[in-house]
C-alpha positions in Angstrom: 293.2 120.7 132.4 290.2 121.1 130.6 289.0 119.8 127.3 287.0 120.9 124.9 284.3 118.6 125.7 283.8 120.6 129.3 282.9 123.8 127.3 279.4 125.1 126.0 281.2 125.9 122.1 277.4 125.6 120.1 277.2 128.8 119.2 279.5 130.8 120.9 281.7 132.8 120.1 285.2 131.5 120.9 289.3 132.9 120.8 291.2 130.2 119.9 295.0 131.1 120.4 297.2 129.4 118.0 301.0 129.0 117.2 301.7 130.2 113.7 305.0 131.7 114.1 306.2 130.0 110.3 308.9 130.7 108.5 308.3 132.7 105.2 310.4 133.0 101.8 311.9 136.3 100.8 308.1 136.5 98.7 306.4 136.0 101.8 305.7 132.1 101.2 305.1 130.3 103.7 307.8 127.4 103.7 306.4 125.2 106.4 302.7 125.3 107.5 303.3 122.1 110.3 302.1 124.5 112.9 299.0 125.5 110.8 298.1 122.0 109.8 298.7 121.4 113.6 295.7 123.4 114.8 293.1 122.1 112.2 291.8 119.8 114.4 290.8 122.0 117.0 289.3 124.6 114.4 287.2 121.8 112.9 286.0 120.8 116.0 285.0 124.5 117.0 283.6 125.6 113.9 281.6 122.3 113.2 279.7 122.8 116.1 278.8 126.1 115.4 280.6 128.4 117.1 282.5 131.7 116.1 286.1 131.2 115.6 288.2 134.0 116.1 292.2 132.6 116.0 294.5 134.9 118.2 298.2 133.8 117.1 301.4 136.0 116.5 304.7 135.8 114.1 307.8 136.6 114.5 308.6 139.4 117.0 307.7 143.2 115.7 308.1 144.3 119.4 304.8 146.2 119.8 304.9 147.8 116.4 303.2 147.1 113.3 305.6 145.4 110.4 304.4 144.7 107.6 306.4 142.1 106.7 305.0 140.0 109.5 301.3 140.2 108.7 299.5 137.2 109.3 298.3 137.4 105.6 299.8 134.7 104.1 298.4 132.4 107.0 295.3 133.6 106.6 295.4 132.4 103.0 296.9 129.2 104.0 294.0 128.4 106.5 291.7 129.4 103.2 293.0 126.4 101.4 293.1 124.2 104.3 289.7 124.6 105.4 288.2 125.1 102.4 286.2 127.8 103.8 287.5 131.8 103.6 289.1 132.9 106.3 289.1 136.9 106.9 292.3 138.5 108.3 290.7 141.7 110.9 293.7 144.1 110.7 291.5 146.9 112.1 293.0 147.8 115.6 290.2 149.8 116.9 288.9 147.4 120.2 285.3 149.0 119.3 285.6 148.2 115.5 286.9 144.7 116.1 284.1 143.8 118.9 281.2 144.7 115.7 283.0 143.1 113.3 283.3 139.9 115.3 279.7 140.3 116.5 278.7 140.2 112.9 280.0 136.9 112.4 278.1 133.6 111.1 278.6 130.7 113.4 280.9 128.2 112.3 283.0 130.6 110.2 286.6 130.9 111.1 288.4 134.5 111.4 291.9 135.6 112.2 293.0 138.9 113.9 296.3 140.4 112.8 299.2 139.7 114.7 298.6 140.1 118.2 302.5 140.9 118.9 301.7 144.4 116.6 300.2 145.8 119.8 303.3 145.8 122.8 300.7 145.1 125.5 300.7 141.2 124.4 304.1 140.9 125.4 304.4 143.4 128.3 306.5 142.7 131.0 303.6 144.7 133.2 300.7 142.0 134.4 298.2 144.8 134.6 299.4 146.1 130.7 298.6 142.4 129.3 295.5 142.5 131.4 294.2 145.4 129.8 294.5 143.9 126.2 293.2 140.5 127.5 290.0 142.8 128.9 289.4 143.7 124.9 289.3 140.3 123.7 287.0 139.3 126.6 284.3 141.6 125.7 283.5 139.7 122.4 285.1 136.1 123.5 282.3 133.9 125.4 284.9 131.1 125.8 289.0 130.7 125.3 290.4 127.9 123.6 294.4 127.4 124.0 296.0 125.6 121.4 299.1 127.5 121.0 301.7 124.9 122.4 304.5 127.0 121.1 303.4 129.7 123.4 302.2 127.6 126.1 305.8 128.9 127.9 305.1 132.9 127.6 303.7 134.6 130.4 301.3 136.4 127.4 298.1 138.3 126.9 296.6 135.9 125.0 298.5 132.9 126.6 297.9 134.0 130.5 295.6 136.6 130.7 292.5 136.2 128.2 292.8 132.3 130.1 291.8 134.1 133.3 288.7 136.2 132.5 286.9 134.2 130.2 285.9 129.7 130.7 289.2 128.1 129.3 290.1 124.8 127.9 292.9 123.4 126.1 292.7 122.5 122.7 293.4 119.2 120.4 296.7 119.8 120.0 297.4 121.2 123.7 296.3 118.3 125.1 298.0 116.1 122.4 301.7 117.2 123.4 300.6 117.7 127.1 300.1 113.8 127.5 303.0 113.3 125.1 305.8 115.3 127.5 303.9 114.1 130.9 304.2 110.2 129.3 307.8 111.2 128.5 309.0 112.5 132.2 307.2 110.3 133.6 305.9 106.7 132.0 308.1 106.1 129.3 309.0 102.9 127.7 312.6 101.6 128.1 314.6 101.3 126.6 314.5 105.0 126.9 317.2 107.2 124.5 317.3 110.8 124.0 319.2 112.4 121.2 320.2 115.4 122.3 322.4 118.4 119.5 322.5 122.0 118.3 324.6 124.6 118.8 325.3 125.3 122.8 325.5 123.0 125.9 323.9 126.1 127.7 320.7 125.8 126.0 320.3 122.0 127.1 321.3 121.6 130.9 318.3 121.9 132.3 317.3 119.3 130.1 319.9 117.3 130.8 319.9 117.9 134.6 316.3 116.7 134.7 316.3 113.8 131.8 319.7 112.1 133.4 317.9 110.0 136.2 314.9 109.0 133.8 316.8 107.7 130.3 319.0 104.6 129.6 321.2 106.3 126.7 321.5 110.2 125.9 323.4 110.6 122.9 325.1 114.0 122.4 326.0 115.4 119.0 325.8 119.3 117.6 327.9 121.7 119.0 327.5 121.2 122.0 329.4 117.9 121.1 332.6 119.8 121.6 332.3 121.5 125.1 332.1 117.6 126.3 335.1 117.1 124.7 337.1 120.1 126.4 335.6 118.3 130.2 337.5 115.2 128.6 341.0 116.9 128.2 340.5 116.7 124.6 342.3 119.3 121.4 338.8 120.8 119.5 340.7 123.1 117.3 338.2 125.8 116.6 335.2 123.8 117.3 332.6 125.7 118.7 332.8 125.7 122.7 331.5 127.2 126.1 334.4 126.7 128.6 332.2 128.3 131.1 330.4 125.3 131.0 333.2 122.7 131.6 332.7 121.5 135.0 329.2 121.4 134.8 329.6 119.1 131.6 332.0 116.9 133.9 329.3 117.0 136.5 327.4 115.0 134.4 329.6 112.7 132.8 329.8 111.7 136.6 326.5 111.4 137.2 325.9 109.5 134.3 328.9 107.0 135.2 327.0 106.7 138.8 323.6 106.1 137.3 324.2 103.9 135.0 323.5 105.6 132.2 324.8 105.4 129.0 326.1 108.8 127.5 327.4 108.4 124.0 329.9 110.7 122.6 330.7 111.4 118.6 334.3 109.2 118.0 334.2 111.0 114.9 333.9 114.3 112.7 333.2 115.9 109.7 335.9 118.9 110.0 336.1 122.3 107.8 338.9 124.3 107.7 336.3 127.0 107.7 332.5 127.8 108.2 331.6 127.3 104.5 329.6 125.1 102.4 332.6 124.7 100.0 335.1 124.6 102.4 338.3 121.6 102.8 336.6 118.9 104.6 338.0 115.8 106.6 336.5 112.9 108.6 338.6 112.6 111.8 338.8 111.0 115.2 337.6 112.6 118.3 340.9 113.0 119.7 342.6 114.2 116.5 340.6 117.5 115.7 344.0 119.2 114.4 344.5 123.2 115.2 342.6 125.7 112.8 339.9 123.6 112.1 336.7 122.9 113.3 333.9 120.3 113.3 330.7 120.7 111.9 329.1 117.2 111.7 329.6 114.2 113.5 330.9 111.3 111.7 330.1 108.2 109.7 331.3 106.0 112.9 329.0 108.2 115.2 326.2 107.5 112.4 326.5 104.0 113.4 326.7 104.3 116.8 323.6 106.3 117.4 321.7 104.4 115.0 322.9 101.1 116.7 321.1 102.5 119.7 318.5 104.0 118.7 317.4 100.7 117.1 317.9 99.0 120.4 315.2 101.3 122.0 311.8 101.5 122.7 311.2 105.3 123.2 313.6 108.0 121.4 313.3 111.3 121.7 315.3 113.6 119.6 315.9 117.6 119.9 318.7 119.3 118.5 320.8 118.8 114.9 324.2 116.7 114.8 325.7 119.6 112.3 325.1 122.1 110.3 321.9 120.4 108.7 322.3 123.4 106.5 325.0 122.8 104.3 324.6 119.5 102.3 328.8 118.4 103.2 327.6 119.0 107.0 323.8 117.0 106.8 324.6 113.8 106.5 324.6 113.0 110.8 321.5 114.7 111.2 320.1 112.7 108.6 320.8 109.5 109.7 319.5 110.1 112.9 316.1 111.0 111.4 316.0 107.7 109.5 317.5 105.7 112.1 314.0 106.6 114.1 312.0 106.2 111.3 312.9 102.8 110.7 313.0 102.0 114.4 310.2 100.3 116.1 310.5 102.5 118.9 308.0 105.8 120.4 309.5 109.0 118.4 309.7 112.2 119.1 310.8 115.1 117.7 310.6 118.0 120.0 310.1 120.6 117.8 312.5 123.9 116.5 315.5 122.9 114.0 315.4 119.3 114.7 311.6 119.5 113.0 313.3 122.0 110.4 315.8 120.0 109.3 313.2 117.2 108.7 311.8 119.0 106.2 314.5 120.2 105.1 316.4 116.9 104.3 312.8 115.7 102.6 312.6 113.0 106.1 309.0 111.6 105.6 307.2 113.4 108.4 304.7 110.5 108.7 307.1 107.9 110.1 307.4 109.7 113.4 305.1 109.3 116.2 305.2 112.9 117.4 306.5 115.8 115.9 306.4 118.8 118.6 305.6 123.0 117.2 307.1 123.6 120.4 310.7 123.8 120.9 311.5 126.6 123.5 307.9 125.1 125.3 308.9 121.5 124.4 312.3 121.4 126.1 311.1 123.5 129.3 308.3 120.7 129.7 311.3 118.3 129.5 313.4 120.4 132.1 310.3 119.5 134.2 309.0 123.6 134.5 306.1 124.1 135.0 304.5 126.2 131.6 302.4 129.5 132.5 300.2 129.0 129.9 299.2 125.1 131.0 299.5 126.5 134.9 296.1 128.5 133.7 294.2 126.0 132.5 294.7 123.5 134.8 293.8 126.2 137.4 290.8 126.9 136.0 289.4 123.4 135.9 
C-alpha cells in the first residue's frame, strides 16, 4: 500500500476520505469525536505541507437523500476547534459549483463536503453509478488520500472508485490499523487471548472460524454467551439465543478441544427477570439459569476468570460487550474486562464498535490501551481474514 510519503501533496489539491460516522445527542452534540481526533494526523500532515484539503466522509445512513439531521455540521465545527483553523462545510451539490469553490481554495486550509451518503450514487449497488460520482470528485482532486478505516470494508464511491482514477495512498491512520490487524493474524505475541461478546454468535463466526488456529485462550461472554450454552445441553431460560447456530457452536468447541486451545465460558450470570434497568436481579451459576429469566451480564466469578487470563497474556484483543454495558446493574463484566487490560502488561486492542462505546461510556481511561480501532464492521472482517475493498485499491495501485 502506499504512503503518504510516495505522493507529490505540496500544493495539491487532495480528497482525503474520512470516517466520521459519530454518534450525536438529541441537540445534535457530538458525544464521541474518537474517529475525528483519529484522522488529525493525516490532516496535519496534508495541510502542513501545503496542500488543499477537501475531507469526503459520510454519517449515518440517509439512503441517497438529504436529512438534515445528519449534516456533517457539527463535525465541521468539531474539526474547527481541533485544528484551530476554520473548517468550511460545501453543502452546495452542484458538481460545477463545488469544482470553483474548491478551486478557490488557499493551500493548506482544510474543507469538508456535506455528507457524501446525501447523494445515492455513493452507495450504489451499480459500479458504473459510483463511478460517475467518483468522476466529479476527480475533476478537482489531484491526489486521494484514504483514511477512512471505518469504510475501508464498503465497495464505495469514495472508498473504491475515486481510489481508481486519481494517485492513491493510505493515510496515518489507514496504515496505523492495517499493520495493527496484519501483526494480529499473523505475528502476534503469545500468549495470545481474544475476548470475544455482544449480542449474536452469528455476527462472530467468521471471526471465530479464522482466529481459532492462531490464539491460546478466546473468552466468550455477551449474548452470544448463551447459544454456547444451548451446544452444551444446558437450561438458558429466556437468555438470548440462535439455535440455528448450535452445531456450528459445537463445531468449535471441538476444534478448540483438538487444538489446544483454551475457550473459556461464563460459570456465572447476572440474571433479570426482565429487560429492564430496574428489574429483579440474581447472580447464578451457569447451569442454574431458572425458567423466565434471562441473563444479561456475566458474573463476578467470570470477572475473575477472564481477568486471570488476561493478566497471563501477552497480546489481548477485545471486541464485543459482556452485557448490557448500558444499564449500570448489567456493566459491571464489561468493565472489568476493560480494566483487566488496562492494568495488564499485555498488547491491547479494542476493535472498535460498542466495545470502544462502552469505554467511554463506563469513563475507561482510553489512554491505557495500545489500540483502539474506529472500525468495527472493517475491524472484525480484517480479523475473519477478508480481504477489504477499500485496502484491495490501494495496494493495487502501488
Amino acid at each position: 500500500m502506499r504512503s503518504l510519503t510516495d505522493l507529490p501533496v505540496e500544493g495539491s489539491t487532495v480528497a482525503l476520505r474520512c470516517d466520521f460516522n459519530v454518534p450525536l445527542d438529541d441537540s445534535g452534540l457530538i458525544t464521541d469525536d474518537l474517529r475525528i481526533r483519529a484522522a488529525i494526523p493525516t490532516i496535519e500532515f496534508l495541510s502542513g505541507r501545503l496542500a488543499a484539503v477537501v475531507i469526503l466522509a459520510h454519517m449515518g445512513r440517509p439512503k441517497g437523500k438529504v436529512v438534515p439531521s445528519l449534516s456533517l455540521a457539527p463535525v465541521a465545527q468539531r474539526l474547527t476547534e481541533l485544528l484551530g483553523e476554520p473548517v468550511h462545510l460545501i453543502t452546495e451539490t452542484d458538481p460545477l459549483i463545488v469544482r470553483q469553490e474548491i478551486s478557490r481554495l488557499a493551500p493548506g486550509s482544510v474543507t469538508l463536503l456535506e455528507n457524501v451518503r446525501f447523494d445515492p450514487r455513493e452507495t450504489s449497488k451499480i459500479t458504473e453509478e459510483r463511478m460517475n460520482l467518483a468522476r466529479e470528485w476527480a475533476l478537482w482532486a489531484d491526489l486521494y488520500v484514504a483514511d477512512g478505516f471505518g469504510v475501508m470494508h464498503r465497495a464505495q464511491a469514495s472508498v473504491t472508485e475515486l481510489a481508481e482514477l486519481v494517485p492513491s495512498a493510505g493515510g496515518l491512520l489507514v496504515a496505523k490499523e492495517s499493520k495493527v490487524f496484519s501483526t494480529l493474524l499473523q505475528g502476534a505475541d503469545r500468549p495470545y487471548t481474544v475476548v470475544l461478546g455482544g449480542s449474536k454468535v452469528s455476527d462472530k463466526l467468521g471471526v471465530i472460524a479464522s482466529l481459532l488456529p492462531r490464539v491460546d485462550n478466546l473468552l466468550i461472554g455477551g449474548g452470544m454467551a448463551y447459544t454456547f450454552l444451548l451446544a452444551k445441553g444446558l437450561s438458558i431460560g429466556t437468555s438470548l439465543q440462535e439455535p440455528d447456530f448450535v452445531e456450528t457452536v459445537r463445531e468449535f468447541l471441538q476444534q478448540a478441544s483438538n487444538l489446544g486451545v483454551n475457550l473459556v465460558l461464563p460459570v456465572d450470570f447476572v440474571i433479570a427477570s426482565e429487560f429492564s434497568p430496574d428489574s429483579d436481579t440474581r447472580i447464578v451459576k451457569a447451569d442454574q439459569i431458572p425458567d423466565g429469566w434471562m441473563g444479561l451480564d456475566i458474573g463476578p466469578e467470570t470477572c475473575k476468570d477472564f481477568s486471570r487470563v488476561i493478566q497471563q497474556s501477552k497480546t489481548v484483543v477485545w471486541n464485543g460487550p459482556m452485557g448490557v454495558f448500558e444499564m449500570p446493574a448489567f456493566a459491571q463484566g464489561t468493565l472489568s474486562v476493560a480494566q483487566a487490560m488496562t492494568e495488564s502488561n499485555a498488547f491491547t486492542v479494542i476493535g472498535g464498535g460498542d466495545s470502544a462505546a462502552a469505554v467511554r461510556l463506563l469513563d475507561v481511561d482510553a489512554t491505557k490501551f495500545d489500540h483502539i480501532s474506529t472500525g468495527g464492521g472493517a475491524s472484525l472482517e480484517f480479523l475473519e481474514g477478508k480481504s477489504l475493498p477499500g485496502l484491495a485499491i490501494l495496494e493495487g495501485n502501488q
